[in-house]
C-alpha positions as CSV (number, residue, x, y, z in Angstrom):
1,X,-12.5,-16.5,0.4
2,X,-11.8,-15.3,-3.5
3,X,-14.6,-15.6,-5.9
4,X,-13.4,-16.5,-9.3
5,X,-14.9,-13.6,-11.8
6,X,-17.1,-16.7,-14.0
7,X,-19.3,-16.8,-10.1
8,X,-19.6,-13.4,-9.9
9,X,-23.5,-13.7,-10.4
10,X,-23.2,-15.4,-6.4
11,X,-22.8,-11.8,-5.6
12,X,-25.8,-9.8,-4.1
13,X,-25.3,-6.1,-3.5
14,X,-27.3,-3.6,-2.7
15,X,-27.0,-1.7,-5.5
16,X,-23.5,-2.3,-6.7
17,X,-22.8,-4.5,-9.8
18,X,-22.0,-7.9,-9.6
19,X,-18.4,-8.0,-10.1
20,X,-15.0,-10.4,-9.2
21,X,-11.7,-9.9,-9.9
22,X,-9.3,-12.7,-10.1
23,X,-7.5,-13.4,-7.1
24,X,-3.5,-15.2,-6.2
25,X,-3.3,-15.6,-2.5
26,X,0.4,-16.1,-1.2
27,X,0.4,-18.4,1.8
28,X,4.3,-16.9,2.6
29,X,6.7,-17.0,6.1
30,X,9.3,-14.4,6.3
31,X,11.8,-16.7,7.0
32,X,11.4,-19.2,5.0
33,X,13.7,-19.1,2.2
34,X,11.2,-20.2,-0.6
35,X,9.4,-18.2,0.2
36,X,11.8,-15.1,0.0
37,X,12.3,-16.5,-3.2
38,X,8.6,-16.4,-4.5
39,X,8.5,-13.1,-3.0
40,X,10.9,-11.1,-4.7
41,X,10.5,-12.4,-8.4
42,X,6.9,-11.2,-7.8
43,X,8.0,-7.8,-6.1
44,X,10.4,-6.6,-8.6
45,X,9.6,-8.7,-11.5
46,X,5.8,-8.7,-11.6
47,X,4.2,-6.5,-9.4
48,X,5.1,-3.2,-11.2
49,X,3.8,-4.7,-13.7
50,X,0.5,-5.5,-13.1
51,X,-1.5,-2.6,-13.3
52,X,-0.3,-2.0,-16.9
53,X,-0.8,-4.8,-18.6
54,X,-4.4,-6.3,-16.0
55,X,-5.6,-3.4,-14.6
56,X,-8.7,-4.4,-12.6
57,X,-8.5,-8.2,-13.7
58,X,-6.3,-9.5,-10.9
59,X,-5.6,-8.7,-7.1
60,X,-2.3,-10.4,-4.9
61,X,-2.5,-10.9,-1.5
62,X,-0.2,-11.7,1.0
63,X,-1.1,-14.1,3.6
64,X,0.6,-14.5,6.4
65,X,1.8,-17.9,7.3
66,X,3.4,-18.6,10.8
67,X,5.6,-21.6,10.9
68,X,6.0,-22.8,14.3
69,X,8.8,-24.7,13.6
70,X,10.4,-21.4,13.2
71,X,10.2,-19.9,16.5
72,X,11.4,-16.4,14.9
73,X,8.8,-16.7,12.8
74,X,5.8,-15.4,14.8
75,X,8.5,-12.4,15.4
76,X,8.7,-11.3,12.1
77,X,5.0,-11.9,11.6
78,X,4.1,-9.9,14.5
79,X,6.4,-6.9,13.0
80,X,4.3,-7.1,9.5
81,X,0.8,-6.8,11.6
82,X,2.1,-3.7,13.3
83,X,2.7,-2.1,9.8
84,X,-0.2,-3.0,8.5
85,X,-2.0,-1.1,11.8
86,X,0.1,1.7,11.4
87,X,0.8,2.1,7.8
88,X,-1.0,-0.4,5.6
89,X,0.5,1.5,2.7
90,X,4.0,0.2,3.7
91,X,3.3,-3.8,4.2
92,X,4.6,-4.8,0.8
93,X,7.9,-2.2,1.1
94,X,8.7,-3.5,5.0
95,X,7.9,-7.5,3.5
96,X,10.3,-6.7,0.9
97,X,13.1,-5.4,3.2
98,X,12.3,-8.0,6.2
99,X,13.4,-11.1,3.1
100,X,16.4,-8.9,2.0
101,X,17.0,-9.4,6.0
102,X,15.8,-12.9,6.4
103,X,19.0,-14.9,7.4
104,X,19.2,-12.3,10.6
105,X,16.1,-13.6,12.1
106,X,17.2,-17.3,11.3
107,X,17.5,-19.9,14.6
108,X,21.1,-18.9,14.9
109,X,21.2,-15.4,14.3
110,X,18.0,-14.9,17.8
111,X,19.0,-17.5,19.7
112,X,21.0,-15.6,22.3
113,X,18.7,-12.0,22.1
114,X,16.1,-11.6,23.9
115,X,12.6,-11.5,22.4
116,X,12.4,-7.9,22.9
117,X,15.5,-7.1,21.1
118,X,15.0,-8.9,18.2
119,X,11.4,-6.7,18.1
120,X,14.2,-3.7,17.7
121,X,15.4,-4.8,15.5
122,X,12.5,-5.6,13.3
123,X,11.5,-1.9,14.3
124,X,14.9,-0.7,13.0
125,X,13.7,-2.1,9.2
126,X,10.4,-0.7,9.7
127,X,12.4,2.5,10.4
128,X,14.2,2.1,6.9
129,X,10.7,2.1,5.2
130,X,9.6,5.3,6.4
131,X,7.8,4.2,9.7
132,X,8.8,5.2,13.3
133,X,10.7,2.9,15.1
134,X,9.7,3.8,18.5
135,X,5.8,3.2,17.3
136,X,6.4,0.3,15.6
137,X,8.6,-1.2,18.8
138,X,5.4,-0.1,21.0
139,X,3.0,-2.4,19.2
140,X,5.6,-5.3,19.6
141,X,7.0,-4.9,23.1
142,X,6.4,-7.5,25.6
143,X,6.1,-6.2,29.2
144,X,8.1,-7.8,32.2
145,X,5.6,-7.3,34.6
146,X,1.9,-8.9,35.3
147,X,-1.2,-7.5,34.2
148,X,-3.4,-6.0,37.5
149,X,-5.2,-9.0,37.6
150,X,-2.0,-11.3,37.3
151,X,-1.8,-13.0,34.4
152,X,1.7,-13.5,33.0
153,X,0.8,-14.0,29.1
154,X,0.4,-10.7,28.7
155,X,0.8,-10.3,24.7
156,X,1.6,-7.3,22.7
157,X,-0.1,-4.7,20.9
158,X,-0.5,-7.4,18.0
159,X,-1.5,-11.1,19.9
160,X,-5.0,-10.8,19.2
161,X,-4.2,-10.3,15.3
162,X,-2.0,-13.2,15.5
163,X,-4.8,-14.8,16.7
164,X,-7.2,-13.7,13.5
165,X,-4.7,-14.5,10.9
166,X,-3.6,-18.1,12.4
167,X,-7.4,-18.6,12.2
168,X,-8.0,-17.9,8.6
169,X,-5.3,-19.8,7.6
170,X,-6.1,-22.9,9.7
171,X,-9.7,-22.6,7.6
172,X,-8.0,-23.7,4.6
173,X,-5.6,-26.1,5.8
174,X,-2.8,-24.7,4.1
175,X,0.6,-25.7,5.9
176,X,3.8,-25.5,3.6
177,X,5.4,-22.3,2.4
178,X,5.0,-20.9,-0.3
179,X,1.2,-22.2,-1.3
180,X,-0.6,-19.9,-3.8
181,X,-4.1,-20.2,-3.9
182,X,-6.0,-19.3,-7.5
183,X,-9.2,-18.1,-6.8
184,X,-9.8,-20.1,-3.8
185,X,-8.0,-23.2,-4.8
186,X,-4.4,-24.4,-4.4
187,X,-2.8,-23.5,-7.7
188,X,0.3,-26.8,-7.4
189,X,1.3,-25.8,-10.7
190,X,2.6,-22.1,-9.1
191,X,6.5,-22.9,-8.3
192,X,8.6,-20.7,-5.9
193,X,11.2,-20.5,-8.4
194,X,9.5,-19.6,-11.4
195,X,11.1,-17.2,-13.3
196,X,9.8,-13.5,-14.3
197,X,8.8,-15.2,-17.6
198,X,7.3,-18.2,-16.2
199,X,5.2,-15.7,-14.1
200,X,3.9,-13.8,-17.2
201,X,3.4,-16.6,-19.0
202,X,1.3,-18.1,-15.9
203,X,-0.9,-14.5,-16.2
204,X,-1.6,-14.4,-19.8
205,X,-2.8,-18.0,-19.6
206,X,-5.0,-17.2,-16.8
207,X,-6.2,-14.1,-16.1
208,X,-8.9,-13.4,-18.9
């Protein structure tokens, strides 16, 4: 869990300096449109902006949020594990192009594909971001046969990651999308439509 900077003194380390940065965790689902919406006003308004103007003072990460009601959902989360196992580098670029994509993977748009084909086309975006399809379709493939010793749930390349992220987020009991946490704590006062401006003005108020 994030350590706001003030702690930092909890830290012991061998030899390293006691040191925090401030950190915003987004709790975000790809196809959730509030999400999408949180998303890409950070993305294009704020994140290229952030190493200028708090360069070593502040640190975003994207959590992963499955929301089961969204049975597409664990899809497209699935699709952002395998790039993050085969090109960590690219997460935020494939995130970006999976929302500008979001409505395809809505209950509508899979509910006559099979589960396999709509891990194509998640591939297919990875492809656009500079990853290989076939590698990235690999990872998500579910095969239609039994395992030797004949168990049917035979996962992907990704289930036992699924597994790790549902578990971290079930430790802090966070359930709608978008939640931001500040340092560890739910930060309400974060909206998904805040504006460029509202962002900034959210920073300089609170990243010291």
């Amino acid at each position: 869990m994030a350590l706001n900077p003030k702690y930092a003194g909890q830290i012991f380390s061998s030899g390293i300096q006691p040191r925090a940065v401030h950190t915003l965790e987004l709790y975000l689902d790809y196809v959730c449109p509030f999400s999408k919406k949180m998303f890409q006003t950070l993305y294009t308004g704020i994140l290229p902006t952030i190493k200028e103007k708090y360069h070593g003072r502040v640190q975003f990460i994207f959590r992963q949020q499955i929301q089961p009601w969204h049975p597409s959902s664990t899809h497209t989360h699935e699709a952002g594990i395998a790039i993050l196992k085969l090109s960590p580098d690219k997460f935020w670029e494939f995130s970006n192009a999976l929302f500008d994509k979001q409505t395809e993977f809505f209950d509508v748009n899979v509910v006559n594909e099979t589960r396999n084909n709509t891990y194509k086309r998640l591939a297919k975006i990875a492809a656009g971001v500079g990853l290989k399809e076939q590698e990235v379709f690999d990872l998500l493939e579910i095969g239609d046969k039994p395992k030797p010793d004949g168990s049917l749930n035979t996962g992907n390349g990704v289930t036992d990651d699924v597994k790790v992220l549902v578990k971290i987020n079930r430790l802090v009991g966070v359930h709608v999308t978008p939640t931001v946490l500040f340092n560890g704590v739910i930060e309400n006062s974060i909206s998904s439509s805040f504006s460029t401006d509202q962002w900034e003005d959210w920073l300089r108020k609170n990243i010291q």
